[in-house]
C-alpha positions in Angstrom: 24.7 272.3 6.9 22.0 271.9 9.7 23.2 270.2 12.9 22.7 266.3 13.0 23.3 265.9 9.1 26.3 263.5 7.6 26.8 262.5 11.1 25.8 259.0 10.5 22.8 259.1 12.8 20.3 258.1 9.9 22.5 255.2 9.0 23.0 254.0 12.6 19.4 253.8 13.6 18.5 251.8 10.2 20.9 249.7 10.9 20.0 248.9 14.5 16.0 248.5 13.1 17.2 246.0 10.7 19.2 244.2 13.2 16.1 244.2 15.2 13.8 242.9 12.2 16.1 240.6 10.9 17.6 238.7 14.2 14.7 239.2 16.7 11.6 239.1 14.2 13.3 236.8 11.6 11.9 239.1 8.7 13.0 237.5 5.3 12.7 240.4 3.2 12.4 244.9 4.0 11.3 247.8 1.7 11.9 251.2 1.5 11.1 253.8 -0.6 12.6 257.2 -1.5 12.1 260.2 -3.7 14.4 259.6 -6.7 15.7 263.1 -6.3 17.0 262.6 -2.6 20.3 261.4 -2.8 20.6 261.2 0.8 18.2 258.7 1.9 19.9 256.4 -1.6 22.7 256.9 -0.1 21.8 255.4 3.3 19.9 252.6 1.8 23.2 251.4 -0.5 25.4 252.5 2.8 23.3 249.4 4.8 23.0 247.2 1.8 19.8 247.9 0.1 19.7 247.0 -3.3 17.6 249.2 -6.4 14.5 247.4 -7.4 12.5 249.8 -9.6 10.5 253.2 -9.7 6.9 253.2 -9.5 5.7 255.9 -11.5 3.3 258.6 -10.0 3.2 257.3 -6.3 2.7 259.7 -4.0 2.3 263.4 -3.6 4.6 266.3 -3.0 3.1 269.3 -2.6 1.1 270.0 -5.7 2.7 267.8 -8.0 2.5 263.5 -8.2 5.7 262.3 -7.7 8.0 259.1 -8.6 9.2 256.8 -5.6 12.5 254.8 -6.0 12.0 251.3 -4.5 15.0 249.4 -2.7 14.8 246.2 -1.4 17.3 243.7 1.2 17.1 240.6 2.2 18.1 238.7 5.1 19.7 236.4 1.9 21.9 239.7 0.9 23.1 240.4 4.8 27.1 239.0 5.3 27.0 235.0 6.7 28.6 235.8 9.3 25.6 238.9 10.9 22.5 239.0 10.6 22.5 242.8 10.3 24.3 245.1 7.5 28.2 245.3 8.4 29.7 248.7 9.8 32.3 248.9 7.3 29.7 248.7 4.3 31.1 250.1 1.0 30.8 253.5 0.5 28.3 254.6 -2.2 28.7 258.8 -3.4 25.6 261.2 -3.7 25.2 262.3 -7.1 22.7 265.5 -8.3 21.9 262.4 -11.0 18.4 261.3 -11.2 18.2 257.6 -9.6 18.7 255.0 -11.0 
C-alpha cells in the first residue's frame, strides 16, 4: 500500500473544509461526486456523513471511455446539534469491490 493511504489524512482534511464551509461560510448544503467504482473516496464521504443521492449517467471521462459519477450530498441539517462539522467518532462504513449504490 503506497505511503499516506488508510491513514485518515483524506478524511481529516474533508472534515476540516467542511467545518470551514459550514461554521465560517454558513453553507446550507455540499456535493461531491465520485467514480462509482472507487470505494475509497465512498468510503470517506459516508465516514463524514455524506449521504447517496444518485448516479448521473455518462458524466465525465476516464481515459477513453464515458464514465458514471456517484453523487453524495450533506447538509448542515444532517451535521450532529451539537457541531457544526461531521463528528470524529462517525460510524464506520466498509469498502466493498460492489458497484455503488
Amino acid at each position: 500500500r503506497p505511503a499516506g493511504r488508510g491513514g485518515g489524512y483524506a478524511t481529516e482534511a474533508a472534515r476540516r473544509r467542511i467545518e470551514h464551509l459550514v461554521e465560517e461560510l454558513g453553507v446550507q448544503r455540499i456535493e461531491a461526486s465520485t467514480h462509482p467504482y472507487n470505494a475509497a473516496s465512498i468510503v470517506v464521504l459516508r465516514r463524514l456523513g455524506f449521504q447517496p443521492e444518485g448516479v448521473t449517467r455518462k458524466s465525465y471521462w476516464v481515459g477513453d471511455t464515458v464514465s458514471d459519477s456517484a453523487i453524495f450530498g450533506l447538509l448542515r441539517s444532517d451535521l450532529p446539534a451539537t457541531e457544526r462539522g461531521p463528528s470524529a467518532s462517525s460510524a464506520s462504513v466498509r469498502a466493498t469491490d460492489q458497484r455503488w449504490p
